[in-house]
MIVOVEX-235040 format. One line per 2 residues: number of its first residue (from 1); their letters; for each residue x, y, z of N, C-alpha, C. Coordinates in nm, 2 decimals, padded with zeros to 4 digits. Layout:
REM residues N
NUM	a	X/Y/Z/X/Y/Z/X/Y/Z  ... $
This chain:
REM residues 279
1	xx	00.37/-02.95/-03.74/00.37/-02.82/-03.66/00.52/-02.76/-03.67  00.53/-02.66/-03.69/00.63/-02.59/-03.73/00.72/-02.52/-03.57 $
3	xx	00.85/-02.50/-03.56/00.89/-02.44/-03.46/00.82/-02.35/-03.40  00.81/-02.26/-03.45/00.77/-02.13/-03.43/00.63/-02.16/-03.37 $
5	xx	00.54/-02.23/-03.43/00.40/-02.28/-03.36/00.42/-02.34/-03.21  00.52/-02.44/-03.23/00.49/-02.47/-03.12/00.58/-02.37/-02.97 $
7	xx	00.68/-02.32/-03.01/00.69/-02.21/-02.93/00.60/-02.15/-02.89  00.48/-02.12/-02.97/00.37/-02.03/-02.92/00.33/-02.08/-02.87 $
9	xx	00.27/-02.24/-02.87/00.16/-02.27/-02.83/00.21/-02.30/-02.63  00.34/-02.32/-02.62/00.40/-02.36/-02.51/00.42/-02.24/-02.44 $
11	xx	00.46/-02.14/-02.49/00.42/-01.98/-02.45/00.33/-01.94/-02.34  00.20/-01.96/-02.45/00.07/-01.95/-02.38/00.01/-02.04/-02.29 $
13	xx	00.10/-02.16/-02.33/00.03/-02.26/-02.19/00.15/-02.20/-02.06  00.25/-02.17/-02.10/00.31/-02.07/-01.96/00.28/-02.02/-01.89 $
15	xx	00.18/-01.94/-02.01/00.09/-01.75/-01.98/-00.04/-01.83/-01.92  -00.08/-01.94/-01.91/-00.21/-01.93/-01.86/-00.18/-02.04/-01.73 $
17	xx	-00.05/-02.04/-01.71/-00.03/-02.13/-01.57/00.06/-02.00/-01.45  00.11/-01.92/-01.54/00.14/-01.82/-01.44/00.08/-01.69/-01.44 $
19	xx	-00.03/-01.65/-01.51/-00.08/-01.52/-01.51/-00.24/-01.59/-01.49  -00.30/-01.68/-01.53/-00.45/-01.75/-01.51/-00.49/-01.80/-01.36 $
21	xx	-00.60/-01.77/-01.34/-00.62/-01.82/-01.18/-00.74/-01.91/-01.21  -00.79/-01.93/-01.35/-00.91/-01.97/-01.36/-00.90/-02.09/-01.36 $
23	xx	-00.76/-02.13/-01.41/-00.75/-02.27/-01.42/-00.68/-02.35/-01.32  -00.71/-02.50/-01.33/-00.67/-02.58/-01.24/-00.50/-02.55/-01.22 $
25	xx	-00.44/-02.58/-01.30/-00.31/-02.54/-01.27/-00.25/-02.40/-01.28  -00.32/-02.34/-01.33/-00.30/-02.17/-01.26/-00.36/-02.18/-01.09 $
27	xx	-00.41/-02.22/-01.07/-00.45/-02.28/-00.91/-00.35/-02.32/-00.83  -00.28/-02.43/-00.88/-00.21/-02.48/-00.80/-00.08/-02.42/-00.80 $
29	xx	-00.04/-02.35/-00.97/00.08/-02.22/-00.92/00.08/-02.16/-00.81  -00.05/-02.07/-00.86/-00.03/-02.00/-00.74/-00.01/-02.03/-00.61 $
31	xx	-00.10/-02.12/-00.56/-00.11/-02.21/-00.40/00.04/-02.20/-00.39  00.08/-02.28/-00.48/00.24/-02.34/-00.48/00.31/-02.21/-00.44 $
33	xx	00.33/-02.10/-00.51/00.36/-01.97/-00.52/00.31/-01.92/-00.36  00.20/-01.94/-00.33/00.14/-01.85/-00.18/00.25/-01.91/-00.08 $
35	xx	00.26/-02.04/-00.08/00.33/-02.14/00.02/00.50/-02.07/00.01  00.53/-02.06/-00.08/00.71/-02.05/-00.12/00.73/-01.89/-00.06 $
37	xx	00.65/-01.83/-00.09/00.63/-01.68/-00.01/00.61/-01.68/00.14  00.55/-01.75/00.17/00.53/-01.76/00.32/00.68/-01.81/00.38 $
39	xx	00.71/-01.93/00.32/00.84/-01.97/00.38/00.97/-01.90/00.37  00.96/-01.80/00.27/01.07/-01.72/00.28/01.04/-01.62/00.35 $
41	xx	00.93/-01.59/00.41/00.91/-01.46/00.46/00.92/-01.55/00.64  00.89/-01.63/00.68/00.97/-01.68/00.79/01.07/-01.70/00.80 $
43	xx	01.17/-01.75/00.68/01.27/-01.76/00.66/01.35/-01.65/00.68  01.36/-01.51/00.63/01.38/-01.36/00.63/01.40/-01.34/00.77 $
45	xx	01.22/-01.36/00.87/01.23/-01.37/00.98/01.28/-01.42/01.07  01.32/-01.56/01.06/01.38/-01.62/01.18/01.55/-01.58/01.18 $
47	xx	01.61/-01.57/01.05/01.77/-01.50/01.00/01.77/-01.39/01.14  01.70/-01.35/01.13/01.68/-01.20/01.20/01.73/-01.27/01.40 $
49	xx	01.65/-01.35/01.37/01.68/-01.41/01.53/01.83/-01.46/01.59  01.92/-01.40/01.66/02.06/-01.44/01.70/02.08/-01.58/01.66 $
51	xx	02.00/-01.61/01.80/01.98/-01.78/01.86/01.98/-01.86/01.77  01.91/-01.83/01.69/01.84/-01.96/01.55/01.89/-01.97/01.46 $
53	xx	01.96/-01.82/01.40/02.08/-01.79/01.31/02.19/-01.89/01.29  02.25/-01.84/01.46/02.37/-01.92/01.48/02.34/-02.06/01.50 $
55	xx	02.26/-02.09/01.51/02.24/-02.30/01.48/02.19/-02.31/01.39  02.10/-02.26/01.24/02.02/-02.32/01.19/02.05/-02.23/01.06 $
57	xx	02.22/-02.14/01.04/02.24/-02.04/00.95/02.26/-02.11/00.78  02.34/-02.24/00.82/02.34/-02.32/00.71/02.19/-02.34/00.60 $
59	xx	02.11/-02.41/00.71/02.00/-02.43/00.66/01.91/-02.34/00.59  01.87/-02.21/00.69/01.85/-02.09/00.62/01.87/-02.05/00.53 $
61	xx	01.97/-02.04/00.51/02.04/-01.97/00.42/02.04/-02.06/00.25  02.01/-02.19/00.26/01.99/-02.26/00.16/01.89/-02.24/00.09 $
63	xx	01.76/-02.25/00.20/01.66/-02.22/00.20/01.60/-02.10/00.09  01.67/-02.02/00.17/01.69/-01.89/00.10/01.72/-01.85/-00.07 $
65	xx	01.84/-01.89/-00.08/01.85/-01.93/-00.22/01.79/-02.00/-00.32  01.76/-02.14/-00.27/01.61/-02.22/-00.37/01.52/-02.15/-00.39 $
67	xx	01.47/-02.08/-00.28/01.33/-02.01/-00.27/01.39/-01.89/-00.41  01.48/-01.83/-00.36/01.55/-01.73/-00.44/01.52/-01.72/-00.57 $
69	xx	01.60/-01.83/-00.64/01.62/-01.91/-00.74/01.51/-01.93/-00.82  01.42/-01.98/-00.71/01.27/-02.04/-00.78/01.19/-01.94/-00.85 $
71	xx	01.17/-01.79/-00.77/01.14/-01.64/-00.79/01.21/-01.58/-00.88  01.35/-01.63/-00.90/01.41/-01.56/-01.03/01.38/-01.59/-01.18 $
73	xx	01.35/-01.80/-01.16/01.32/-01.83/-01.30/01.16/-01.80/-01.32  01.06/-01.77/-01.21/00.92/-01.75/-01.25/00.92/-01.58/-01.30 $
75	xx	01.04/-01.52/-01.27/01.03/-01.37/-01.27/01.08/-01.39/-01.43  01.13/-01.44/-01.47/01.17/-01.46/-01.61/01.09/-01.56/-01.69 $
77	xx	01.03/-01.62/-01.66/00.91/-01.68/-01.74/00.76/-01.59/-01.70  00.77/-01.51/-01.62/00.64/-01.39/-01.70/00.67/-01.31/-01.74 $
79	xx	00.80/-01.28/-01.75/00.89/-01.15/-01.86/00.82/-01.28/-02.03  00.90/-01.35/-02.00/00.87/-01.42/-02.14/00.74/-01.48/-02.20 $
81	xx	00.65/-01.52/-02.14/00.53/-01.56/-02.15/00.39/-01.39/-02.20  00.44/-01.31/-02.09/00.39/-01.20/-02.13/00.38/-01.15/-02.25 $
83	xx	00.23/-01.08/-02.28/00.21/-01.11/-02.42/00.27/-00.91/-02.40  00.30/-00.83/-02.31/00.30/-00.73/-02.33/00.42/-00.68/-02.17 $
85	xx	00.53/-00.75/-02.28/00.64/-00.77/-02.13/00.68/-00.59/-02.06  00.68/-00.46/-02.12/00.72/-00.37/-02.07/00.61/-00.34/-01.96 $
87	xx	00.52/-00.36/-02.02/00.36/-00.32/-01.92/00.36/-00.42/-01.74  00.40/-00.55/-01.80/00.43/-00.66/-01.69/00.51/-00.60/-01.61 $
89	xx	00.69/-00.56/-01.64/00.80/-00.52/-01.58/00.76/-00.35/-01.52  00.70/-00.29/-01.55/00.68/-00.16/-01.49/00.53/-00.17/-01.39 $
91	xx	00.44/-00.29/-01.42/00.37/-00.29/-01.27/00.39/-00.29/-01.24  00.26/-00.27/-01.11/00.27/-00.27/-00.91/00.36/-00.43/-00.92 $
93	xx	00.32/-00.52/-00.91/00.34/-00.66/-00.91/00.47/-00.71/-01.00  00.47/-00.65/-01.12/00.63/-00.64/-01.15/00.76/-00.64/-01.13 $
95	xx	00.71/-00.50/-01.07/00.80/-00.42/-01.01/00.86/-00.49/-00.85  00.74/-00.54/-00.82/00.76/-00.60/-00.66/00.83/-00.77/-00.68 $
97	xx	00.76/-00.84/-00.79/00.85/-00.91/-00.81/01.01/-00.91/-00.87  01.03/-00.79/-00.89/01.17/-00.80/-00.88/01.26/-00.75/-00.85 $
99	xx	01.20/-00.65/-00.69/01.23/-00.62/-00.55/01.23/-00.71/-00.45  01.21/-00.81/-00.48/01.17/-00.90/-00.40/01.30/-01.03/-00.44 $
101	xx	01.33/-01.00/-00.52/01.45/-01.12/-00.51/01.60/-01.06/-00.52  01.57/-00.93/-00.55/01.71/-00.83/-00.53/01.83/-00.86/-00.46 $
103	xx	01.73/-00.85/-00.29/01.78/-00.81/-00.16/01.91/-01.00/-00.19  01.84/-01.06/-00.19/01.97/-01.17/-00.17/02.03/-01.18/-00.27 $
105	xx	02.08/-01.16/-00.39/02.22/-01.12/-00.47/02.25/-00.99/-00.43  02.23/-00.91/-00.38/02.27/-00.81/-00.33/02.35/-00.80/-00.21 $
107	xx	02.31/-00.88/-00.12/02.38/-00.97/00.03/02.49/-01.02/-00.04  02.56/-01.06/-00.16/02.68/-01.09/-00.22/02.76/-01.00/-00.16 $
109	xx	02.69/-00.84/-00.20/02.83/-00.78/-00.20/02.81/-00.64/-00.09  02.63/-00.63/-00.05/02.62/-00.56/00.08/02.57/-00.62/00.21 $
111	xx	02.64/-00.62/00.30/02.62/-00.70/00.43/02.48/-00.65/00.49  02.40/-00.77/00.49/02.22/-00.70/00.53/02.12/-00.69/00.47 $
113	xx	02.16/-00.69/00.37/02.04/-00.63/00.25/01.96/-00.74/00.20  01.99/-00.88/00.22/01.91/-00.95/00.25/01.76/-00.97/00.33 $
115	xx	01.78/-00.86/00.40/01.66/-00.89/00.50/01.55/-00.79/00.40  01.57/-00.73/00.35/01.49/-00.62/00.27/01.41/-00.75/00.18 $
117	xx	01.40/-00.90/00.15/01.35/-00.99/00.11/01.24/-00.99/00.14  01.19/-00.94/00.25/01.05/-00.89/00.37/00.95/-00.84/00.27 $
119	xx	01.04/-00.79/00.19/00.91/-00.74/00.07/00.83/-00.87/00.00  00.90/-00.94/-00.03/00.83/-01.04/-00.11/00.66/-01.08/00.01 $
121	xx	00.68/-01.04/00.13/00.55/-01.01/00.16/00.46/-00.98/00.10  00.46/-00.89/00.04/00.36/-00.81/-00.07/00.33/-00.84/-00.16 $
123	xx	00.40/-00.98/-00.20/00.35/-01.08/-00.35/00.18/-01.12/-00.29  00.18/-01.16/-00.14/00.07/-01.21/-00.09/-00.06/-01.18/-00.14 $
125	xx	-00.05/-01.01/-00.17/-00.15/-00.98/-00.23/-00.20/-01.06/-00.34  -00.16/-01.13/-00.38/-00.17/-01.24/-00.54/-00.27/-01.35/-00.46 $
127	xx	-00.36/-01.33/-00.33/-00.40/-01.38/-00.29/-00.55/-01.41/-00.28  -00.59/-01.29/-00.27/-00.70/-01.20/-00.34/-00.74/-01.29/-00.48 $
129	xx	-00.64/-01.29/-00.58/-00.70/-01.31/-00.72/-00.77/-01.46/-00.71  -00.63/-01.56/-00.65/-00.63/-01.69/-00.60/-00.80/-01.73/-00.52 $
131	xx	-00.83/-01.66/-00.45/-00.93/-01.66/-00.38/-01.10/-01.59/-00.40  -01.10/-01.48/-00.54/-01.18/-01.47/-00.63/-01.25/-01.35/-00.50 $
133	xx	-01.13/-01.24/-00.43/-01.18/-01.18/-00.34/-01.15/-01.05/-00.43  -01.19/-01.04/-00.57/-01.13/-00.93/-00.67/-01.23/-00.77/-00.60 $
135	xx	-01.37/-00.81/-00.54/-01.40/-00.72/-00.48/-01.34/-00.60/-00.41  -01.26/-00.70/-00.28/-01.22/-00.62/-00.21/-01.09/-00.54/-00.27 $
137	xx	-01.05/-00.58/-00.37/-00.93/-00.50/-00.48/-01.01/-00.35/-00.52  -01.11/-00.41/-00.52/-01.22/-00.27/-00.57/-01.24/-00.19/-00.47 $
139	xx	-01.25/-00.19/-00.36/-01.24/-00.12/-00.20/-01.08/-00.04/-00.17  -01.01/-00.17/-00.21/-00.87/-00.08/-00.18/-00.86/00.02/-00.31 $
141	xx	-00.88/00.03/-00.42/-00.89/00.16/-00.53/-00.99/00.23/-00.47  -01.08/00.20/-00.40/-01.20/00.35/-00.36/-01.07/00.42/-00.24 $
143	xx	-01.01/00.32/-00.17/-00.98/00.38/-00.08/-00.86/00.45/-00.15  -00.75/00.45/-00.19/-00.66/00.49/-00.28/-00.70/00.61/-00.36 $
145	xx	-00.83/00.62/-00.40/-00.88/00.73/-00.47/-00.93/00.85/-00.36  -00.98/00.80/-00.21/-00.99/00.83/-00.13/-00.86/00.96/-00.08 $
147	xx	-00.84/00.87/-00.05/-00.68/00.95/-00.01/-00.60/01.07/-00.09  -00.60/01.00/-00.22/-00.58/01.11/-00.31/-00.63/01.22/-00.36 $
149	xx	-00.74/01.21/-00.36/-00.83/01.32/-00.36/-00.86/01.44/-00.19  -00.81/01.36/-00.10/-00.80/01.45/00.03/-00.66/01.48/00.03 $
151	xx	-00.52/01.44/-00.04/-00.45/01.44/00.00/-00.34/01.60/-00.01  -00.42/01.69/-00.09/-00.37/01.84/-00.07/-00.45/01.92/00.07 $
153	xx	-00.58/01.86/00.10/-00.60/01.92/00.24/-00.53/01.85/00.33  -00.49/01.73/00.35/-00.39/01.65/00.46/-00.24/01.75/00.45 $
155	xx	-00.21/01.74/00.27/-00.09/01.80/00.31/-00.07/01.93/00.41  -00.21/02.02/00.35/-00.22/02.16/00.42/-00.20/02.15/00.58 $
157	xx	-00.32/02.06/00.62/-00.30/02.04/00.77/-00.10/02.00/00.83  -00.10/01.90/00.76/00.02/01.83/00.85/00.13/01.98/00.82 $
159	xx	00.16/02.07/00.72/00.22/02.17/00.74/00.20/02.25/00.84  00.09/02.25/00.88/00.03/02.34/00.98/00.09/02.30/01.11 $
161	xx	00.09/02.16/01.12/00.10/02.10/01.26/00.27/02.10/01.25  00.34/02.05/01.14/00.50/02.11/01.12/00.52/02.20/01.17 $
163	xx	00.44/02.33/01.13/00.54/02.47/01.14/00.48/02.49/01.30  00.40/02.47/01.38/00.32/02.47/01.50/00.43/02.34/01.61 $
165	xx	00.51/02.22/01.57/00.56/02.19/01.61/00.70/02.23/01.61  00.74/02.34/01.51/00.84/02.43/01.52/00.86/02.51/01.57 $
167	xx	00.75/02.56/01.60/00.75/02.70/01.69/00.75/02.67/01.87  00.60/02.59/01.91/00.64/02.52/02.05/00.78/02.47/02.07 $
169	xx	00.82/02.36/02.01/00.94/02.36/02.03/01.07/02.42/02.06  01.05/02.53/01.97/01.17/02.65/01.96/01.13/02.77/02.11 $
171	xx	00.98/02.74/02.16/00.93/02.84/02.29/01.00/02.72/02.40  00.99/02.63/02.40/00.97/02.53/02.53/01.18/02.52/02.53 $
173	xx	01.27/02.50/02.43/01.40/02.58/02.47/01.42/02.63/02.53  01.34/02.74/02.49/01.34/02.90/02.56/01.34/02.89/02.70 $
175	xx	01.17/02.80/02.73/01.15/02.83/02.86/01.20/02.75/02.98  01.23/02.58/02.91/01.32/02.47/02.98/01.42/02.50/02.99 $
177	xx	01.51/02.49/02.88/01.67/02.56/02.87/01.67/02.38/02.91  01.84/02.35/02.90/01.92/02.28/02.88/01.90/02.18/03.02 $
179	xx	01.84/02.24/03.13/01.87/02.15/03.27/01.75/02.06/03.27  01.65/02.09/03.18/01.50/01.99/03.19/01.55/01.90/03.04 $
181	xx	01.66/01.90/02.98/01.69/01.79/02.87/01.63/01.85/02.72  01.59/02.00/02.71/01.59/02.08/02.61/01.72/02.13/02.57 $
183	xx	01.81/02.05/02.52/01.97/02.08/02.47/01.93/02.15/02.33  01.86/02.16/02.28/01.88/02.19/02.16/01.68/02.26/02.04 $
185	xx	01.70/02.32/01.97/01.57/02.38/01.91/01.51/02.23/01.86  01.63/02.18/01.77/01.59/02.01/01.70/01.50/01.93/01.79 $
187	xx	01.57/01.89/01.94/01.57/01.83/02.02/01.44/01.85/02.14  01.44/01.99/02.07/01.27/02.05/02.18/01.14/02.00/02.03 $
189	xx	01.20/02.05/01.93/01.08/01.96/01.83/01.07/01.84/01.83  01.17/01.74/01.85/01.16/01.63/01.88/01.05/01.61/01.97 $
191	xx	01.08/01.68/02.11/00.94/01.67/02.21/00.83/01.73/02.15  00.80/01.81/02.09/00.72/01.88/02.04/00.62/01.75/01.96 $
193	xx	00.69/01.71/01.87/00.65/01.59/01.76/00.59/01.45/01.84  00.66/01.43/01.95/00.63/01.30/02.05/00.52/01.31/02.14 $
195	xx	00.48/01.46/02.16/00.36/01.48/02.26/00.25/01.51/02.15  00.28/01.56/02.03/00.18/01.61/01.97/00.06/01.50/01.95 $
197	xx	00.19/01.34/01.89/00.11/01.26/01.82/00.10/01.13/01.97  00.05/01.19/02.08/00.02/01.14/02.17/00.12/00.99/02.20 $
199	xx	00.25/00.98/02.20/00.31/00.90/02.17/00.39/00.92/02.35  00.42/01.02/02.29/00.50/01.01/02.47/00.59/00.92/02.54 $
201	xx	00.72/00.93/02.45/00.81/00.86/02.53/00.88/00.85/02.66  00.84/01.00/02.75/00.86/01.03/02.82/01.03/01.03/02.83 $
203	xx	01.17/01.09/02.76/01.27/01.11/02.81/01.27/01.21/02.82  01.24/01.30/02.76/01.24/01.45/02.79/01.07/01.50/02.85 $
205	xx	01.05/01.60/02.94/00.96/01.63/03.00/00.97/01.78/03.08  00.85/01.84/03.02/00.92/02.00/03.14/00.86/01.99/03.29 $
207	xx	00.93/02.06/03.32/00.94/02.10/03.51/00.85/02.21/03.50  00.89/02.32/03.42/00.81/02.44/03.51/00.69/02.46/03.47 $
209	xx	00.61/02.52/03.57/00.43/02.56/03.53/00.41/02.59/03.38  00.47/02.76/03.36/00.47/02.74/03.15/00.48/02.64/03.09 $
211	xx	00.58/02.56/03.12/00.61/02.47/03.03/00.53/02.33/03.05  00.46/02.32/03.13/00.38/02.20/03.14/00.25/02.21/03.12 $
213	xx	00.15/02.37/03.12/00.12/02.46/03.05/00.10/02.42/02.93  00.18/02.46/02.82/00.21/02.45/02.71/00.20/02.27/02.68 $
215	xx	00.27/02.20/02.75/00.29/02.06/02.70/00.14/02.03/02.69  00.06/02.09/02.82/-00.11/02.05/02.79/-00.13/02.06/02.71 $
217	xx	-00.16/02.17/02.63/-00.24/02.24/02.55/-00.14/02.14/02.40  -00.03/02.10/02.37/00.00/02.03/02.29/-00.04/01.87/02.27 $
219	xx	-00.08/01.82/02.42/-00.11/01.73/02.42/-00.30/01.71/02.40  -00.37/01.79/02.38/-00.50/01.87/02.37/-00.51/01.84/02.20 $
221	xx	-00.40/01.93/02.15/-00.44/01.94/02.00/-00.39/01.82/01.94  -00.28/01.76/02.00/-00.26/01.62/01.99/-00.42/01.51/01.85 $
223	xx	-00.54/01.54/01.98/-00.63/01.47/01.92/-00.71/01.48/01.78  -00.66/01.61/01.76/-00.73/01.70/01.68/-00.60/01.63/01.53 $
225	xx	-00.50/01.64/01.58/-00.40/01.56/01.43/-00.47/01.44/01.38  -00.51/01.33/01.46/-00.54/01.19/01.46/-00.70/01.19/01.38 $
227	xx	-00.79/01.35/01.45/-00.91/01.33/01.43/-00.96/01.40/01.27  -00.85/01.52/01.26/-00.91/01.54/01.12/-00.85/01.50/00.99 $
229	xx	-00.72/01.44/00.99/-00.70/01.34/00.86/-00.80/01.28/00.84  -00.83/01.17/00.94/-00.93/01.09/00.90/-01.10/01.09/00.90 $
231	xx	-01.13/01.26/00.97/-01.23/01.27/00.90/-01.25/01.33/00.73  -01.15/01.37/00.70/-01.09/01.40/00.54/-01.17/01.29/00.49 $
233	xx	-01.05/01.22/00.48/-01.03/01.03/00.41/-01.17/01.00/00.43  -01.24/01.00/00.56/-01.38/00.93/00.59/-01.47/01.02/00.48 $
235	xx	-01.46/01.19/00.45/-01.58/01.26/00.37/-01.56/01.23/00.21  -01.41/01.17/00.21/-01.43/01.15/00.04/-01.49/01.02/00.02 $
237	xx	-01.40/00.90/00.12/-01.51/00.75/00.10/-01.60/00.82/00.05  -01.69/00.86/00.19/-01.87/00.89/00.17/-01.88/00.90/00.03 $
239	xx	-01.80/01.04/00.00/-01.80/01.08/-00.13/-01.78/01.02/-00.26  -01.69/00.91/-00.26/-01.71/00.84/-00.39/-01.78/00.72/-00.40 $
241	xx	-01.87/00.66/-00.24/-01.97/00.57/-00.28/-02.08/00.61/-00.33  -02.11/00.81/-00.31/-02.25/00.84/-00.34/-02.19/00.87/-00.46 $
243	xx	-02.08/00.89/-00.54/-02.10/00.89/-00.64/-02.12/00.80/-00.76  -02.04/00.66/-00.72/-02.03/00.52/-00.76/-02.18/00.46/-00.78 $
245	xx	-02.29/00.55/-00.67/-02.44/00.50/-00.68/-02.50/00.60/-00.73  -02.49/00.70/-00.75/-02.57/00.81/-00.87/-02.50/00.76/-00.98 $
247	xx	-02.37/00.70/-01.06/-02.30/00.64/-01.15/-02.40/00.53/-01.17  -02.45/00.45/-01.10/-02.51/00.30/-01.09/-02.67/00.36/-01.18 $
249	xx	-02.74/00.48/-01.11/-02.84/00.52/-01.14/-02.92/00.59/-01.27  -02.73/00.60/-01.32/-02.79/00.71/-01.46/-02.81/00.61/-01.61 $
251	xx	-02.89/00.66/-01.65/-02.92/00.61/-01.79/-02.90/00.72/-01.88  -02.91/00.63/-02.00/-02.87/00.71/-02.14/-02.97/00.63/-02.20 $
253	xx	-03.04/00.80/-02.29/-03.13/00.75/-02.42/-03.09/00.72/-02.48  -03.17/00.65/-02.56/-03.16/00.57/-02.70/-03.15/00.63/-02.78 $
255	xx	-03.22/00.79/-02.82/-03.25/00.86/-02.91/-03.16/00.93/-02.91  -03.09/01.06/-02.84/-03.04/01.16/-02.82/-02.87/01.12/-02.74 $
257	xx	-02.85/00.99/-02.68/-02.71/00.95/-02.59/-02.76/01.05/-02.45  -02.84/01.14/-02.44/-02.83/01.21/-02.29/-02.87/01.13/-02.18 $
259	xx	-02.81/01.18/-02.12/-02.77/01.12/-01.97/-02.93/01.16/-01.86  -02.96/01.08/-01.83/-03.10/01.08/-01.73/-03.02/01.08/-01.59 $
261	xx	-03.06/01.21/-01.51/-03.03/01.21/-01.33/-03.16/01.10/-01.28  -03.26/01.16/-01.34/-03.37/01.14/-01.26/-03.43/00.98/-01.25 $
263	xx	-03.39/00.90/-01.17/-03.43/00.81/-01.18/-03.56/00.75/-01.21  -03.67/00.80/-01.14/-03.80/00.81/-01.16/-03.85/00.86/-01.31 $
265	xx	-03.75/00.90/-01.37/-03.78/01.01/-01.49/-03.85/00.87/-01.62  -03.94/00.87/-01.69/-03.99/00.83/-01.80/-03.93/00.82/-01.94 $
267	xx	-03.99/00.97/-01.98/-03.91/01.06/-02.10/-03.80/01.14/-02.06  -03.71/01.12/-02.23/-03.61/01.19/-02.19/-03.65/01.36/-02.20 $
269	xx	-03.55/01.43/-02.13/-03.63/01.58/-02.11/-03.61/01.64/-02.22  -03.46/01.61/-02.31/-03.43/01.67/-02.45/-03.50/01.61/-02.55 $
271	xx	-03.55/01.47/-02.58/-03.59/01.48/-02.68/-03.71/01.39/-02.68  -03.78/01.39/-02.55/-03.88/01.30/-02.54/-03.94/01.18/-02.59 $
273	xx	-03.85/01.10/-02.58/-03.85/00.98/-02.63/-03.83/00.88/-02.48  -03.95/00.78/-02.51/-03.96/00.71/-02.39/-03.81/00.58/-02.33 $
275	xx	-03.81/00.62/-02.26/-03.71/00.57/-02.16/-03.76/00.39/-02.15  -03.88/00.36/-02.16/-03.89/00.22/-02.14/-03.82/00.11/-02.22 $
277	xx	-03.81/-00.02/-02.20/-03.68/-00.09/-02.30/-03.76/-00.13/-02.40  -03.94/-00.10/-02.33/-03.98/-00.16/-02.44/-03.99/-00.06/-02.61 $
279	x	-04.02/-00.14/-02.71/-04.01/-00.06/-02.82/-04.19/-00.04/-02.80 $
């Protein structure tokens, strides 16, 4: 066996232990892989805590690195194993694998940016494959296609509710003025923005009848922001499962390639040739 062969052949037993779920030890990578993600991401989290920091910073922080470390050489053995490394490096999963080990060589020389390691969250998704839930991957693209296809009438609305949260705010100035905590046009959109989306922090609040008035009637359309985005998003779902199942429904002749609507249909209408499989 020649170099070169066996390079390959070690290659692809790489490629089928870090990119395969089918197999036993593409299995237990990943497990392995699910577990090391989880601990860094409590790990991420607990840093964050004063208390725990300061007694347990050593440890953490070690922690942190191995785990690091471990994600750097797997990030470079599926650069190398990959039979199609630019396509690998510019995916979703690519890309997040290596946002995800950034943030701590970056903590070298920016104070904090370690905590941005929170992303490696999102490797989780590798969880799904692990678990043969590839369905529900198929649910998140309907929904994604969902979205995108509503997403020039969402934009329209939320402009609408923008320039409407520009204007109340720039009246309730007017009518509060500075002694009810309307210091400013910004600062009355601010309220504007906080009652619209029924959030209500309550620091700022108007006093007089107009102006509480008005806050009703904002707090009113309030429901109307929450309720028609997502009847959008909800009419395209509908919309691309009834098309997914007229998709499911249609047939193509044998004779002619035309496309049959009609489920019930026999012959084809163009060139009348029977639709049964049988000959």
């Amino acid at each position: 066996m020649s170099e070169q062969e066996g390079k390959s052949k070690f290659q692809r037993f790489i490629y089928i232990v870090i990119f395969g779920a089918d197999t036993k030890l593409g299995k237990l990578f990943d497990i392995g892989l699910f577990i090391a993600i989880l601990i860094s991401v409590v790990v991420v989290m607990l840093e964050s805590v004063s208390t725990i920091s300061e007694k347990y910073h050593g440890v953490l922080y070690t922690i942190e690195w191995i785990i690091t470390i471990l994600f750097t050489l797997e990030y470079i053995l599926r650069i190398w194993a990959s039979e199609h490394k630019k396509k690998y490096i510019f995916s979703f999963f690519g890309l997040i694998d290596f946002f995800s080990i950034l943030p701590t060589y970056l903590e070298l020389f920016v104070s904090g940016a370690a905590a941005f390691a929170i992303l490696r969250a999102v490797r989780l998704l590798r969880i799904f494959r692990v678990l043969k839930l590839v369905q529900f991957i198929g649910e998140a693209s309907n929904l994604l296609r969902s979205l995108k296809a509503s997403m020039n009438k969402i934009t329209v609305f939320l402009s609408y509710v923008l320039i409407s949260c520009t204007i109340i705010g720039a009246t309730m100035y007017v009518i509060e003025g500075a002694d009810s905590g309307f210091t400013s046009i910004p600062r009355s959109v601010y309220w504007a923005v906080v009652t619209l989306t029924t959030v209500g922090y309550g620091d700022i609040s108007p006093v007089t009848p107009l102006g509480q008035f008005l806050a009703m009637i904002l707090m009113i359309l309030g429901y109307g922001v929450i309720a028609v985005p997502t009847g959008l998003v909800t009419a395209d779902i509908v919309r691309q499962s009834q098309n997914q199942d007229a998709r499911k429904l249609l047939r193509t002749c044998k004779g002619c390639a035309t496309e049959i609507i009609n489920p019930e249909a026999q012959y084809c209408h163009r060139c009348g040739k029977s639709l049964s499989d049988k000959k």
